[in-house]
Backbone bond lengths (Angstrom), bond angles and torsions (degrees), N, CA, C in turn:
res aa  C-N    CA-C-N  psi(-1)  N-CA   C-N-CA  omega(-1)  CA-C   N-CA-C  phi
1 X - - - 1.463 - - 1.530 108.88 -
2 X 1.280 108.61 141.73 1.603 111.62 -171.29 1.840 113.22 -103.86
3 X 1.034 98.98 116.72 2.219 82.53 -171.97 1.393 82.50 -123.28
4 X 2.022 82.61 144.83 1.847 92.60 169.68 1.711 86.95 -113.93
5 X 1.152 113.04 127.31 1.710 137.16 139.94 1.440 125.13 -46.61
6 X 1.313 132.30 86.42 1.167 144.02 162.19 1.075 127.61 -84.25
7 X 1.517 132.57 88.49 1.219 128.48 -173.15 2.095 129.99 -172.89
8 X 1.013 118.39 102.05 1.064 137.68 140.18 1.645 110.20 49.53
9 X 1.430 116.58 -80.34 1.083 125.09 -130.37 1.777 88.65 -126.75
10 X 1.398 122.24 106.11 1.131 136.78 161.32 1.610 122.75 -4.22
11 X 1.325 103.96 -75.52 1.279 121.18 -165.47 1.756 99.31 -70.35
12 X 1.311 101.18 -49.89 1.977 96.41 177.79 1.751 113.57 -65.81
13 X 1.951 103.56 -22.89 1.436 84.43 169.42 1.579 117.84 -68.60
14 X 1.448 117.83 -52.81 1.131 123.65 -169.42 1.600 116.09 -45.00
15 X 1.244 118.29 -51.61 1.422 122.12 176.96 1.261 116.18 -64.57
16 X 2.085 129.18 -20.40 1.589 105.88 160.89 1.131 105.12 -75.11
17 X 1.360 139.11 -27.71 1.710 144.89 -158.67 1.369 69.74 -64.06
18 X 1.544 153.08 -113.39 1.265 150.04 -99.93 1.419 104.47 -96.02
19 X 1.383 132.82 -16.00 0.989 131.05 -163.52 1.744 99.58 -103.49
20 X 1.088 113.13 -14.72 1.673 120.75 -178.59 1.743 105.28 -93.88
21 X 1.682 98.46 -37.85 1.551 88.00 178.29 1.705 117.86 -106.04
22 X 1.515 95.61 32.47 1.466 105.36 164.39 1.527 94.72 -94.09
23 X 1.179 119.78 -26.42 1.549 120.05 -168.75 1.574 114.90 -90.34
24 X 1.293 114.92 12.83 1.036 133.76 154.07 2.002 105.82 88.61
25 X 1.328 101.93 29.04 1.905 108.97 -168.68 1.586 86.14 -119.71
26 X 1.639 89.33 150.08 1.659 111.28 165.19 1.281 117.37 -62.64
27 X 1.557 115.77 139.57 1.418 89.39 -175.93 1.795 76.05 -155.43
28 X 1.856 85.23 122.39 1.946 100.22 155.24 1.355 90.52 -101.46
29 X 1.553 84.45 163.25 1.773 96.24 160.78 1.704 103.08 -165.54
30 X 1.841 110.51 168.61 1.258 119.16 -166.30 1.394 95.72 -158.92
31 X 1.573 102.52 148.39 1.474 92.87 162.47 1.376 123.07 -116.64
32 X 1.373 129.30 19.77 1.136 172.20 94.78 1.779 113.93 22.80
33 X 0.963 145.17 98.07 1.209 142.10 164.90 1.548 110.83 -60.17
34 X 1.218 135.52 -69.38 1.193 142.32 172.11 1.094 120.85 -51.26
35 X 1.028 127.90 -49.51 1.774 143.07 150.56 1.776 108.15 -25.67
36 X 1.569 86.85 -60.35 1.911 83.28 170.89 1.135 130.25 -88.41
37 X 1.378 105.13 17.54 1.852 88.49 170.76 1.436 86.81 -118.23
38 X 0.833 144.11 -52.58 1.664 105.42 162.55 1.588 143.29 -37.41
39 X 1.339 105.87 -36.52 1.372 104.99 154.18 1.693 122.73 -51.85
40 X 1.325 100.20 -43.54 1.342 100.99 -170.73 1.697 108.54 -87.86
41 X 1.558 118.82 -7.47 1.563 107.07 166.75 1.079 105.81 -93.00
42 X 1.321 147.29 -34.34 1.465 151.42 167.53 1.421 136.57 -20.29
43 X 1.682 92.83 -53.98 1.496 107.64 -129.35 1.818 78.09 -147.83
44 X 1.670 112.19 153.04 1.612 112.94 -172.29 1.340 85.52 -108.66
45 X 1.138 101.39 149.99 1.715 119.40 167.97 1.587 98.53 -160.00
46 X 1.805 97.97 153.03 1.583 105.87 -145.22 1.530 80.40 -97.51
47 X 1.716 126.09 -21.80 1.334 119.57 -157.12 1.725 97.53 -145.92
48 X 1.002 115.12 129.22 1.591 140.04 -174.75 1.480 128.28 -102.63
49 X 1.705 123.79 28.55 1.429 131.43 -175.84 1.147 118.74 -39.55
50 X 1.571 132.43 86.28 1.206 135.57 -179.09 1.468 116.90 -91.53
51 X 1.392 112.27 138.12 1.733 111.85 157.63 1.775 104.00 -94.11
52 X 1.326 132.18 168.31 1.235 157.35 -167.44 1.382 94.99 -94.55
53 X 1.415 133.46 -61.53 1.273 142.82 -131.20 1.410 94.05 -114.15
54 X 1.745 118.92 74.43 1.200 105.13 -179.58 1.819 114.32 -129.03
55 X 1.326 126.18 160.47 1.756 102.21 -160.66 1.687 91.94 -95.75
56 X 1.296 106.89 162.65 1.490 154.17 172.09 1.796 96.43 68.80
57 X 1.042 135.63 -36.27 1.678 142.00 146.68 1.524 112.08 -101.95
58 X 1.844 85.67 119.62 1.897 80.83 165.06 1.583 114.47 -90.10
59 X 1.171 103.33 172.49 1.546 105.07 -176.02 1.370 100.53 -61.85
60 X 1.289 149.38 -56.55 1.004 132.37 -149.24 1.551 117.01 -70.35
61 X 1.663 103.30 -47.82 1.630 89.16 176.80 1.598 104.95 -74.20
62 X 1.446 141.25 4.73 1.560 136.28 143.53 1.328 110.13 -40.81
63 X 1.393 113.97 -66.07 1.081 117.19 -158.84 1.827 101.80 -60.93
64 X 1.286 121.11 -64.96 1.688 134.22 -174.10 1.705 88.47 -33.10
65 X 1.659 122.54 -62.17 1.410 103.45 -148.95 1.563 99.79 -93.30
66 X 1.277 142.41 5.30 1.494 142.46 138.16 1.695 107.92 -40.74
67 X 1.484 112.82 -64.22 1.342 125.45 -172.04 1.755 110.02 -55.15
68 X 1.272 116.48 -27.57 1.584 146.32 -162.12 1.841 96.79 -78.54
69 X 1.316 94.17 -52.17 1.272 110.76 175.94 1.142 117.90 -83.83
70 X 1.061 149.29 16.89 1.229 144.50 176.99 1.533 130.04 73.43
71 X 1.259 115.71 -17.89 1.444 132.24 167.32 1.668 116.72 -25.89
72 X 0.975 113.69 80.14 1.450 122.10 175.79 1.517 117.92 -57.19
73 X 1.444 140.83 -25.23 0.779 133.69 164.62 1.592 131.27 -11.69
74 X 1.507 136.89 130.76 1.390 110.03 162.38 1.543 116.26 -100.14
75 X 1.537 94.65 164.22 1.197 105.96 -154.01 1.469 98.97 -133.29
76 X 1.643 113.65 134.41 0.980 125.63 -170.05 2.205 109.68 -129.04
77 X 1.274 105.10 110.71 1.442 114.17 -159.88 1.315 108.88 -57.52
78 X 1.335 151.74 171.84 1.581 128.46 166.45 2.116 81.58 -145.00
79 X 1.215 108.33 108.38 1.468 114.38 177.28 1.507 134.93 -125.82
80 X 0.768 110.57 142.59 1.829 105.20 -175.19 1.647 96.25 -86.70
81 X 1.418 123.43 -16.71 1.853 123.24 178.73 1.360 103.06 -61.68
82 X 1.246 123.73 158.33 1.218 140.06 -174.16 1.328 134.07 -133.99
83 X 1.445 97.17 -18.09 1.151 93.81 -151.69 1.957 95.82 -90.56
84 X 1.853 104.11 -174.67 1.649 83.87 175.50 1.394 108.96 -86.67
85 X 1.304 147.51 -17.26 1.416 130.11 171.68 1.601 111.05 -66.26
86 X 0.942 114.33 -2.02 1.552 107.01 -162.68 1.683 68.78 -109.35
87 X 1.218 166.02 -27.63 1.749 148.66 -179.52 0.974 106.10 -92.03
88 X 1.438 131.04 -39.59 1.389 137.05 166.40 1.527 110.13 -55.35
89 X 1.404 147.19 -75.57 1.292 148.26 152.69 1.561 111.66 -9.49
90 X 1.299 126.03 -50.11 1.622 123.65 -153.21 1.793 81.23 -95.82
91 X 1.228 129.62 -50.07 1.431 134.76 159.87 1.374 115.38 4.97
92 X 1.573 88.50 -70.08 2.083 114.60 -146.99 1.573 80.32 -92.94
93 X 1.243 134.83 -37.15 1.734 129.15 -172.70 1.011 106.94 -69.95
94 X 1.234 130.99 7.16 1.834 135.26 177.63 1.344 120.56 98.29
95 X 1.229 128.18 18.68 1.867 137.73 153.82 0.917 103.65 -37.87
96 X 1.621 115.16 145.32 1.041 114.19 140.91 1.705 146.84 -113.97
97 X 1.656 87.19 2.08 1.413 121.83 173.61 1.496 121.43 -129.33
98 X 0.825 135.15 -166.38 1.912 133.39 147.45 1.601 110.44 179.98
99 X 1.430 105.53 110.56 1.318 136.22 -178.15 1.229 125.10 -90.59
100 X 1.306 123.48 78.64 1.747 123.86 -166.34 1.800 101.36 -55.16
101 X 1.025 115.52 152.13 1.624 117.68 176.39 1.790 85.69 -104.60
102 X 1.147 78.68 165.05 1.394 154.73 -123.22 1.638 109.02 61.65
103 X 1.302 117.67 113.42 1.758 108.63 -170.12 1.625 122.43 -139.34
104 X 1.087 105.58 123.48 1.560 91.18 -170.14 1.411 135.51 -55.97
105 X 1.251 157.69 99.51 1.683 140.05 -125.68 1.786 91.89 -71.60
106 X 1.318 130.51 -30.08 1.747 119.41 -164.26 1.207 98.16 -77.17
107 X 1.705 133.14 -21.14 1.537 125.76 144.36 1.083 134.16 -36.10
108 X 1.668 111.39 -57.41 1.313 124.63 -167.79 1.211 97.86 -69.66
109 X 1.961 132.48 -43.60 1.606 132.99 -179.27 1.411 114.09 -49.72
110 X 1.617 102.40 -36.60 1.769 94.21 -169.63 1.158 106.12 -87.02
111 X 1.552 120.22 -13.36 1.632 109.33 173.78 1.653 119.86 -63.30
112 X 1.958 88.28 -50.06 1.483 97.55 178.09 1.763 111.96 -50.83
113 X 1.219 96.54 -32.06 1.786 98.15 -179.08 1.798 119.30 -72.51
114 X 1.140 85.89 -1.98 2.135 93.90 -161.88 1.257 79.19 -94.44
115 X 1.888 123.08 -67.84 1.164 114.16 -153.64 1.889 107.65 -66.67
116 X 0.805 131.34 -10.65 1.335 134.93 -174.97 1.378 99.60 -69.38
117 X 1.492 108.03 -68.89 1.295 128.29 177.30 2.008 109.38 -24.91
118 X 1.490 101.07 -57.57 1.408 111.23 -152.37 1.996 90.38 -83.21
119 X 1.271 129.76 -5.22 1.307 149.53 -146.68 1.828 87.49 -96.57
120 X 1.480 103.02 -47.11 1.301 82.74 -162.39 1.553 104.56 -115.56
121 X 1.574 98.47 22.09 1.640 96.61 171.79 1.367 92.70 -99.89
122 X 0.825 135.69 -19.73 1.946 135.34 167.37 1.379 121.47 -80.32
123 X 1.338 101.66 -33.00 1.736 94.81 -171.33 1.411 128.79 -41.17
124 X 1.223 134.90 -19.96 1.134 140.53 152.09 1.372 122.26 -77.20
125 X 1.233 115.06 -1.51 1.722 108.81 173.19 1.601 97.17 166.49
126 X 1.417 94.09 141.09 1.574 108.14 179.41 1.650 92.63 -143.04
127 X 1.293 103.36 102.20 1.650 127.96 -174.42 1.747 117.93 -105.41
128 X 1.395 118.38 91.24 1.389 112.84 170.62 1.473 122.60 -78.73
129 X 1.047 124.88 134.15 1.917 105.41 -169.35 2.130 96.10 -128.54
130 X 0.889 93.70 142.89 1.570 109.53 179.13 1.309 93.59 -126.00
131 X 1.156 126.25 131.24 1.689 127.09 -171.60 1.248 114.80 -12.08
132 X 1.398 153.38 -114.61 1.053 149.86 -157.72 1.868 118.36 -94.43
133 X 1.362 108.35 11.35 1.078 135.52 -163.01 1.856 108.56 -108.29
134 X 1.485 132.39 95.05 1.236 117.47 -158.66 1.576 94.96 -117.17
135 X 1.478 118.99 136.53 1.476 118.37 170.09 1.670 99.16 -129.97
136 X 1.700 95.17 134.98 1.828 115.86 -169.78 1.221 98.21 -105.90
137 X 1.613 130.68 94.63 1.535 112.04 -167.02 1.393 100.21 -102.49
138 X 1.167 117.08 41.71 1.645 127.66 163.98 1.722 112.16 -127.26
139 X 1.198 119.52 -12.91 1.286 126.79 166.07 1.630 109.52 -111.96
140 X 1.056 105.69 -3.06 1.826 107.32 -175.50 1.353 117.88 55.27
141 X 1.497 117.02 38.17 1.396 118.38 -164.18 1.917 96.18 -109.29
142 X 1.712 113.22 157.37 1.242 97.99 159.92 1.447 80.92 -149.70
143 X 1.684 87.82 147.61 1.590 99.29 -179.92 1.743 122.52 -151.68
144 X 1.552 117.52 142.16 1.375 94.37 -175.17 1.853 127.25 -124.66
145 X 0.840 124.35 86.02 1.531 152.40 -178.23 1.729 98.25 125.82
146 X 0.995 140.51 19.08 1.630 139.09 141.13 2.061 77.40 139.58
147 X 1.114 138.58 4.35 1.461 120.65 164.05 1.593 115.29 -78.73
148 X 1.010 133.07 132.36 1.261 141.08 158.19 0.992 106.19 -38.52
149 X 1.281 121.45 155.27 1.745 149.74 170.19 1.600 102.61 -130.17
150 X 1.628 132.70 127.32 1.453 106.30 -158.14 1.963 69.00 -117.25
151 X 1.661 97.60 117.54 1.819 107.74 152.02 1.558 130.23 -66.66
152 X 0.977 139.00 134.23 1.518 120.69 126.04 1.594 124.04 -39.20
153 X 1.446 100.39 167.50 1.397 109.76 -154.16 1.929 102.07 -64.76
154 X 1.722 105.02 -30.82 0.906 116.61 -158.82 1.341 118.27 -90.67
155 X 1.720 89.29 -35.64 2.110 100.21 163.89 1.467 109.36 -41.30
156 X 1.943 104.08 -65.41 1.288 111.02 -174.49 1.478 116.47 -29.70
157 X 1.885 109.61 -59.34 1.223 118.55 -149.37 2.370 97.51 -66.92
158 X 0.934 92.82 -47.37 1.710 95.94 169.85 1.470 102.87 -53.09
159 X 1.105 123.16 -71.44 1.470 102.45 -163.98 1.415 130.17 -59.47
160 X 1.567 90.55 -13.91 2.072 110.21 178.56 1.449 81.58 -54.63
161 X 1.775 115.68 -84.89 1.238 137.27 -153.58 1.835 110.55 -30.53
162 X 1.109 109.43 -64.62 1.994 135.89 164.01 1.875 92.02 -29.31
163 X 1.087 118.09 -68.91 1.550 118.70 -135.93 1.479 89.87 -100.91
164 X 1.284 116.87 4.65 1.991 109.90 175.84 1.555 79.58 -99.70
165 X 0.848 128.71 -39.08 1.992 131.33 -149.60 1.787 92.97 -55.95
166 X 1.058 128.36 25.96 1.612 111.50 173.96 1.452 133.01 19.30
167 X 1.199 106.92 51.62 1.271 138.96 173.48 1.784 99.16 60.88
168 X 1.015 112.03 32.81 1.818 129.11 163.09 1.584 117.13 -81.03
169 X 1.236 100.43 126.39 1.878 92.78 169.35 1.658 99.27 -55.20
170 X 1.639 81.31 155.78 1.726 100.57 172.26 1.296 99.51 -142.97
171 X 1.760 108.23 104.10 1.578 97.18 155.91 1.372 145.52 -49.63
172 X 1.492 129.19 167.78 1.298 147.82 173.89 1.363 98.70 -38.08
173 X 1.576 104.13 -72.80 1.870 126.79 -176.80 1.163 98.94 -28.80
174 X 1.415 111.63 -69.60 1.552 122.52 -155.88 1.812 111.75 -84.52
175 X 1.192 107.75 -14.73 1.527 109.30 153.69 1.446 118.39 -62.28
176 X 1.288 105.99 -58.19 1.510 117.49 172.47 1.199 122.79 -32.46
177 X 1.332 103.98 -87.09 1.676 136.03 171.05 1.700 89.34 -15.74
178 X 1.773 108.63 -70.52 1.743 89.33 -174.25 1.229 146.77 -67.10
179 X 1.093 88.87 -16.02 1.919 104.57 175.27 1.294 115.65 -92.93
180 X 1.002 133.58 -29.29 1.667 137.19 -157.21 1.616 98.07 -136.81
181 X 1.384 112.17 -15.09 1.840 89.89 -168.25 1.388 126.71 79.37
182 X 1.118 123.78 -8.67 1.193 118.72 172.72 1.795 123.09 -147.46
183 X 1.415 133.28 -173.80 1.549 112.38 151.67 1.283 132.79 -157.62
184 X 1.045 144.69 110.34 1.163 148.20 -163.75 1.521 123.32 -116.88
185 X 1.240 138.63 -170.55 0.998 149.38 -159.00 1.220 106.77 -87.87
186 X 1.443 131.52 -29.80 1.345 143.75 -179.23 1.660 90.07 -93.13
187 X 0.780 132.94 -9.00 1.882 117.34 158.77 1.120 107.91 -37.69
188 X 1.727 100.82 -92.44 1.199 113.69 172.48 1.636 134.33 20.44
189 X 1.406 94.05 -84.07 1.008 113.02 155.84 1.607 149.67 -27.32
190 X 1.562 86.52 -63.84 1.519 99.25 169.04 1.292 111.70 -93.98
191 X 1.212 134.10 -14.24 1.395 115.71 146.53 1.591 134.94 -30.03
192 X 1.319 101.82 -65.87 1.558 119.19 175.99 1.444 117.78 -59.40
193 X 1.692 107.65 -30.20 1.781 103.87 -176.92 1.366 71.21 -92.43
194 X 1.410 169.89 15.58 1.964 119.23 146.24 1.500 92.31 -85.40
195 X 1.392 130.07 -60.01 0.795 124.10 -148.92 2.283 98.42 -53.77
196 X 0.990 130.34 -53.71 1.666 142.57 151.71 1.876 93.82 -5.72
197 X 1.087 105.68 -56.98 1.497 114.75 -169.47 1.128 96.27 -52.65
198 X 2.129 104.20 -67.42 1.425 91.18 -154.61 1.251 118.96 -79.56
199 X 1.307 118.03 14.67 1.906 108.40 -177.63 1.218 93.02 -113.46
200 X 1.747 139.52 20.24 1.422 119.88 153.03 1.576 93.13 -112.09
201 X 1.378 140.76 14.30 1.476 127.62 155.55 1.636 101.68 -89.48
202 X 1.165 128.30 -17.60 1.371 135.84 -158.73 1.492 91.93 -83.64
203 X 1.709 113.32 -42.51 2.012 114.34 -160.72 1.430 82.90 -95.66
204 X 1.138 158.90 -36.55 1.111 134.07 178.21 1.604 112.62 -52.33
205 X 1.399 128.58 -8.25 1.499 119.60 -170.06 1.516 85.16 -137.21
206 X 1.290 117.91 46.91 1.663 132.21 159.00 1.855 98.46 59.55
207 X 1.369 122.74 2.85 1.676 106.26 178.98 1.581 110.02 -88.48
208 X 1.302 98.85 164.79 1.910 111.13 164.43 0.702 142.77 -124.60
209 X 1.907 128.64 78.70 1.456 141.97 -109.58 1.679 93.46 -67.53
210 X 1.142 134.23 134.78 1.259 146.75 179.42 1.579 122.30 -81.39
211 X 1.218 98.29 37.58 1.885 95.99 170.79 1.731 99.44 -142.32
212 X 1.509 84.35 140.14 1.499 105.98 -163.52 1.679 96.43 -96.05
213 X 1.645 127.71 142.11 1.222 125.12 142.91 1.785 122.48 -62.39
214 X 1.389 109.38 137.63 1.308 97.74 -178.20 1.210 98.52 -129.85
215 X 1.431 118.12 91.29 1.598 129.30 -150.36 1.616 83.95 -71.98
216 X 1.795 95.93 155.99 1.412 123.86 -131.67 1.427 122.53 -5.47
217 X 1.510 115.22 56.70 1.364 102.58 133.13 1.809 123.54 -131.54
218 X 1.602 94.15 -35.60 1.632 97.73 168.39 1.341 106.92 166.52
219 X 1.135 120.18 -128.99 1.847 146.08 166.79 1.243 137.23 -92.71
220 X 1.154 137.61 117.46 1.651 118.36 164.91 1.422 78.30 -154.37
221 X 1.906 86.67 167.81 1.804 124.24 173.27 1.440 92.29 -60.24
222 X 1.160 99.95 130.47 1.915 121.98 150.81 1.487 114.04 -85.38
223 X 1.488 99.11 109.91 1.836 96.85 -177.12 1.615 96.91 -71.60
C-alpha cells in the first residue's frame, strides 16, 4: 500500500514516515501544502494522511481541488479542530476519515487498514441507490430504472453530496463549500437551477427526483 503523508509539523511527520514503514507501506511525505497537491495529482496513492494547517496550500482547499480532479485516493484528515462542523465540513469536501490529534498511531493503523479494506471492496463500483434512482460514483453515471440521466460535472457533484447525506439535511453552505469551494449568496441560487435541471431530465424518463427543499435549512432524501 502506498500512503502520501501530508503534514505540517516535523516531528509528527517523521514519526508516521517510520512508524508506517515499520508496517511495511510506502510512505512519501511533505510538509508542504503545495508540494502535496501535486504529489497527490501526479502520482496514485491508496491513502492520503492530511493535516488542515498546512503553509502556502491548506489542506482543505487541497483536499476540494484533489476531489475536483478526480483523485480517488482516500483520505484521512489528521486535525487539532474539534469541533462537529469542522468533521462535518472536511467530511462533505471529500474525507474519508477525520482524526482529531492528539491520536493514538494503532488508531490511525486500523483506520488506514479499514479504509483500505473498504477500498477494494468498492473499487469496482461505489453505488448509492435512493429507490429507483441509482448513482455509480466510480463510473460517474446517474440513472433512473437502469436509463441514464446524463449530469453536468456539477449536477453530478450536488447530487453525490444530497444522496451520501443519509437521509440528513445538507445545507446550501455545505453544498457549496463541496462543489465549488466556496459560498455565497449567488449559491443559492445556482443550486436550485441544477438541481431544476435535474428533476426535469429525471420527468422526462417518468422519475421524481427525491430531494426535498427544506426552506431555510437545505436538502435531504424524501422517503
Amino acid at each position: 500500500m502506498k500512503i502520501l503523508v501530508i503534514e505540517d509539523s516535523q516531528h509528527l511527520r517523521r514519526s508516521l514516515i517510520v512508524g508506517l514503514s515499520n508496517l511495511g507501506f510506502t510512505v512519501e511525505a511533505t510538509g508542504d501544502g503545495s508540494e502535496g497537491l501535486n504529489l497527490a495529482l501526479y502520482n496514485q496513492f491508496d491513502i492520503i494522511i492530511l493535516d488542515l494547517m498546512l503553509p502556502n496550500v491548506d489542506g482543505m482547499t487541497l483536499l476540494k481541488k484533489i476531489r475536483q480532479e478526480n483523485v480517488h485516493s482516500k483520505v484521512i484528515i489528521l486535525s487539532a479542530r474539534i469541533t462537529v462542523d469542522d468533521r462535518v465540513n472536511g467530511l462533505l469536501a471529500g474525507a474519508d476519515d477525520y482524526i482529531v490529534k492528539p491520536f493514538s498511531f494503532d488508531e490511525l493503523h486500523a483506520r488506514v487498514i479499514s479504509l483500505h479494506r473498504r477500498s477494494e471492496i468498492t473499487h469496482f463500483t461505489n453505488v448509492i441507490k435512493q429507490g429507483d434512482f441509482v448513482l455509480d460514483t466510480t463510473q460517474k453515471t446517474f440513472s433512473y430504472q437502469d436509463k441514464t440521466i446524463e449530469l453536468t460535472k456539477n449536477e453530478f457533484k450536488i447530487i453525490e453530496v444530497i444522496f451520501s447525506s443519509n437521509n440528513n439535511i445538507v445545507s446550501t453552505s455545505q453544498i457549496s463549500e463541496a462543489v465549488v469551494g466556496h459560498f455565497d449568496e449567488l449559491s443559492k441560487n445556482c443550486i436550485e437551477a441544477h438541481l431544476s435541471s435535474v428533476r426535469r431530465k429525471s420527468k422526462q424518463l417518468g422519475g421524481l427526483l427525491p430531494i426535498k427543499n427544506k426552506r431555510g435549512f437545505g436538502y435531504m432524501i424524501e422517503s
